[in-house]
N, C-alpha and C positions, 0 to 999 in steps of 0.2 A: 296181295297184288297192290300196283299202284294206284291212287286218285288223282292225276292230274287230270282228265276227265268228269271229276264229279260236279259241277257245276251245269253239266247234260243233264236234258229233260231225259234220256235215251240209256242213262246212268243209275240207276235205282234200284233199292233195298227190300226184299219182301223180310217179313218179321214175323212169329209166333210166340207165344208166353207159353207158359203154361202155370196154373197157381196151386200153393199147397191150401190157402181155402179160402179169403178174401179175395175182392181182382186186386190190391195191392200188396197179394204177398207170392210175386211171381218162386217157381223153384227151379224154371228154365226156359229156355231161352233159343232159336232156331233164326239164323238169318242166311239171306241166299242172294248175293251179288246177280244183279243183273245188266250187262252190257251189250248194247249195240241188238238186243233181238235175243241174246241167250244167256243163259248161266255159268258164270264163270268162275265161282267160290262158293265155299258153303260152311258155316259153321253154329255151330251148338256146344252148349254144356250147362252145367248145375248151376244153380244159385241159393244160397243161404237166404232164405223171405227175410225180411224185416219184421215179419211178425212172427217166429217159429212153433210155427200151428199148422196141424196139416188137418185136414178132414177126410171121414172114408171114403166121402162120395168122391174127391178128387183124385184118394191115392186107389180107388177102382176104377176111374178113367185112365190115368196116364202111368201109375205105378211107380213112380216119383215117391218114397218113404224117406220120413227123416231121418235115418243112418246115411241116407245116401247124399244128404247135403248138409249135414252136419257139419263137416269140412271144405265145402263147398265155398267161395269168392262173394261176400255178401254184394248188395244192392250198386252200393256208391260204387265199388268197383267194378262191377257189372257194366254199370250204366255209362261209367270211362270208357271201357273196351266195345260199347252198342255205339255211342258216340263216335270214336275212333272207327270201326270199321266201317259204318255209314259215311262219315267225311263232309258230310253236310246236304249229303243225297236225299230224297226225297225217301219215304217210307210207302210201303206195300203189303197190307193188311188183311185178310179175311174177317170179315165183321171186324175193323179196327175200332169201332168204339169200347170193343173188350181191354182189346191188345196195346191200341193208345191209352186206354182208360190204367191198365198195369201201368204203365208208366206214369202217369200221373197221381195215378192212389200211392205208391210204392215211394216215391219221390219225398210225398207227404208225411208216410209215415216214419219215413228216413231223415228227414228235417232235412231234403235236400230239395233245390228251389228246380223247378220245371225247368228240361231243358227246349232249348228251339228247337221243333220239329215240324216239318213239312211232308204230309201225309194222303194218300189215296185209298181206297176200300174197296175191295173187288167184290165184297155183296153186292155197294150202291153201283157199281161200274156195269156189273151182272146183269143189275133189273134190267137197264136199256140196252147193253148189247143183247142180251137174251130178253126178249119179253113173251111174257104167256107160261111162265115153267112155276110148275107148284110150288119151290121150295128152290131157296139160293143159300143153303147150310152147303158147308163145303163139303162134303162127302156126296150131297147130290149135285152139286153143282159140276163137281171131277166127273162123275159116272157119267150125264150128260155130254160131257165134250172126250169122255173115255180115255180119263186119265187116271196114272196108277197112284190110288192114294189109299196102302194097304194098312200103310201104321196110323192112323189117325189118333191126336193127340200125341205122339211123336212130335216136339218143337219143331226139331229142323225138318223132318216130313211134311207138316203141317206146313211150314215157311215152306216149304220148294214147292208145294199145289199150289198155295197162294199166290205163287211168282208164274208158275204156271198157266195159272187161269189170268194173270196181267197179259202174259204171252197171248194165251189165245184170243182174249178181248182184240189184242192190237190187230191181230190177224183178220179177225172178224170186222172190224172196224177199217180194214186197209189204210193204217198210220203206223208212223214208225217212232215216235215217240210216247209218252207217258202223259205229258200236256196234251198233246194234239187228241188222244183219248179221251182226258178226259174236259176238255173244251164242249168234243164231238159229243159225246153222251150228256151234256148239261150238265155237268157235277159241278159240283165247288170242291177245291181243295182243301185238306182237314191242316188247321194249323194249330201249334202248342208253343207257347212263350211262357217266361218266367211268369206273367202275369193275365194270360189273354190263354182259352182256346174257344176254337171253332171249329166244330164235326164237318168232315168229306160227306156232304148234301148231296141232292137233287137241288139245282138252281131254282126259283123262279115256284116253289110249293106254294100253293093255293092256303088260304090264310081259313078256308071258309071248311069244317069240321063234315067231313065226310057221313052219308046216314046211308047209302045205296053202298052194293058190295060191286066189285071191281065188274066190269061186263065179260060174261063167259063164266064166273067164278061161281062156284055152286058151296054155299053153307054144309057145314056136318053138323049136326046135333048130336052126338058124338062128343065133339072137343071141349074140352073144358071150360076152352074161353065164351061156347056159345050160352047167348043170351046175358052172358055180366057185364057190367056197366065199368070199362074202364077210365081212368081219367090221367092225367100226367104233368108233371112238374120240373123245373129246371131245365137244362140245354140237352139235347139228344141228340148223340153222335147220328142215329138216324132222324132223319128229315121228321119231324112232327106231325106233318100231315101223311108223310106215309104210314108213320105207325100207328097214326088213328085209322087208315085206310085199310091196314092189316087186321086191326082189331074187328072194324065193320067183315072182312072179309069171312071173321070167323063165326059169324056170327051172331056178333057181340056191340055191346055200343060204346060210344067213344064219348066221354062226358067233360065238358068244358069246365066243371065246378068237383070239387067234390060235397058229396050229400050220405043221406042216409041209405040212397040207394045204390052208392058206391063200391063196386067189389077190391077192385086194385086200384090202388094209387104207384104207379111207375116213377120214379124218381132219376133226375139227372143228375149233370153236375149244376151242385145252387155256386151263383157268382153271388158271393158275397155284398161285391157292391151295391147290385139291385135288390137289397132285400132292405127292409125297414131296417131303419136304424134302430140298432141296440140287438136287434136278431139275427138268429144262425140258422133262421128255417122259413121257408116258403110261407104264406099264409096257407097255401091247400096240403103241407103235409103237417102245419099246426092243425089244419082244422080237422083231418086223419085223426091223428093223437087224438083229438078232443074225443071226440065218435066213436073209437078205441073204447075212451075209458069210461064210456057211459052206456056201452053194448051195444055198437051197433058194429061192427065188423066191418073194417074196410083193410085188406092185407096190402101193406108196404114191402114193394118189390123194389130192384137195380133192375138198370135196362137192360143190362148183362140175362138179367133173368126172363127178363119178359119176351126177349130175342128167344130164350129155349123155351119155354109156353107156346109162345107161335108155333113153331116145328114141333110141338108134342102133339103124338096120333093115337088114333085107338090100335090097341094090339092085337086088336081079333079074336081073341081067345078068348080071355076067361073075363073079359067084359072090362079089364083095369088099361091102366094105357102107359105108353112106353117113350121115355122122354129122352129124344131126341140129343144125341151129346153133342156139342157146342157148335154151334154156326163158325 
């Protein structure tokens, strides 16, 4: 189809990855045109990761095996034709700090420089047009508004719920744009330049470290996360203070420093710039390492991961618990 249109707020691109086992070694790829209120293209296919490595845990979610992208259009051409169909549209994400995050890991590892992207997230979009729902993983978030999202993990599947639930937001929200959305709900828009990004927020997040769990919200002791002391570091496509609010919620405590009584340290993306000179690491995931290697255990996660930890429940059964496949 054409883009003389893509300069519209009302013009925009939902997107899914899928990796074969880092977030920068996507193996495919799902995008779904949206104009004017609906769907009017869709397309998917393989990609050759820049790192060709697949892991089981990925190829028993999505089923994506290296025969099948062996011959597959690696990254840089990829990332041409994601470029090219988008048009300079705006992106539309399900948890896109995974889905942005493939693009900029993958970029990196391809020695190829970030492109300009302008970006929205239909988790953060979710919380405020829905508020009060257990869980904003996209299989509950479709079942919710009772939509058909049977192939999950399926790219292009995945991409069309996520365009979907943009739909329904606008609906709920009675606006006919993508800005006007997300203005309404207080988001910030996610951006990515060759040199600069900044995570699709919540505006206006409270600076001051959450210790009370959200009102109405009842703890499981149960979850894994309840009672550890989380902490975090670098920029997070989710809001900071929501995800310390998340962790309170399970819980768990949300810890300004890391210490000896540190369970997980979350890790973003480090900007280089703001780090001391001469270093390529935060001082709280040096001080991680340190506490590592002197025995006291503090596990280094990606936010990627810490997103599937949230949404991990107990399974009822035989007492072990069942981890949630990707937001």
């Amino acid at each position: 189809m054409g883009h003389e249109e893509s300069a519209n707020s009302d013009s925009w691109v939902a997107i899914d990855f899928e990796t074969a086992s880092a977030r920068g070694t996507p193996c495919s790829v799902g995008l779904v045109e949206v104009q004017s209120g609906r769907i009017v293209d869709r397309h998917s296919w393989l990609i050759r990761p820049p790192v060709f490595e697949f892991w089981g845990f990925n190829v028993a979610l999505h089923g994506i095996t290296p025969e099948m992208c062996e011959h597959a259009p690696g990254w840089q051409v990829s990332l041409a034709k994601i470029l090219d169909i988008t048009a300079g549209r705006t992106l539309v994400a399900h948890n896109a700090s995974f889905d942005v995050g493939v693009i900029r890991d993958a970029c990196d590892l391809a020695g190829v420089e970030w492109p300009r992207v302008r970006y929205a997230c239909t988790l953060v979009i979710g919380r405020h047009v829905w508020p009060g729902l257990s869980s904003y993983s996209l299989p509950f978030l479709a079942a919710h508004l009772r939509l058909v999202a049977d192939h999950h993990h399926d790219a292009g599947e995945d991409a069309a719920v996520a365009a979907r639930i943009a739909l329904a937001a606008l609906e709920a929200a009675r606006v006919s744009t993508l800005d006007e959305l997300v203005n309404g709900a207080h988001v910030a828009m996610g951006v990515v330049e060759p040199d600069l990004w900044s995570g699709c927020r919540s505006r206006g997040d409270s600076s001051t470290i959450p210790t009370q769990p959200t009102p109405g919200v009842v703890t499981d002791p149960r979850h894994p996360l309840f009672g550890k002391t989380i902490a975090f570091t670098g920029a997070l496509a989710i809001p900071r203070h929501d995800a310390q609010q998340a962790v309170v919620d399970r819980g768990a405590i949300a810890g300004d420093s890391v210490t000896r009584h540190t369970d997980y340290l979350v890790t973003g993306y480090q900007d280089l710039a703001r780090l001391a000179q001469g270093t390529d690491k935060s001082n709280k995931l040096r001080k991680a390492e340190a506490l590592n290697a002197e025995g006291f255990p503090v596990e280094i996660i990606t936010e990627s991961d810490f997103v599937r930890l949230l949404d991990t429940v107990d399974s009822g059964s035989s007492g072990g618990i069942r981890l949630a496949a990707a937001v």
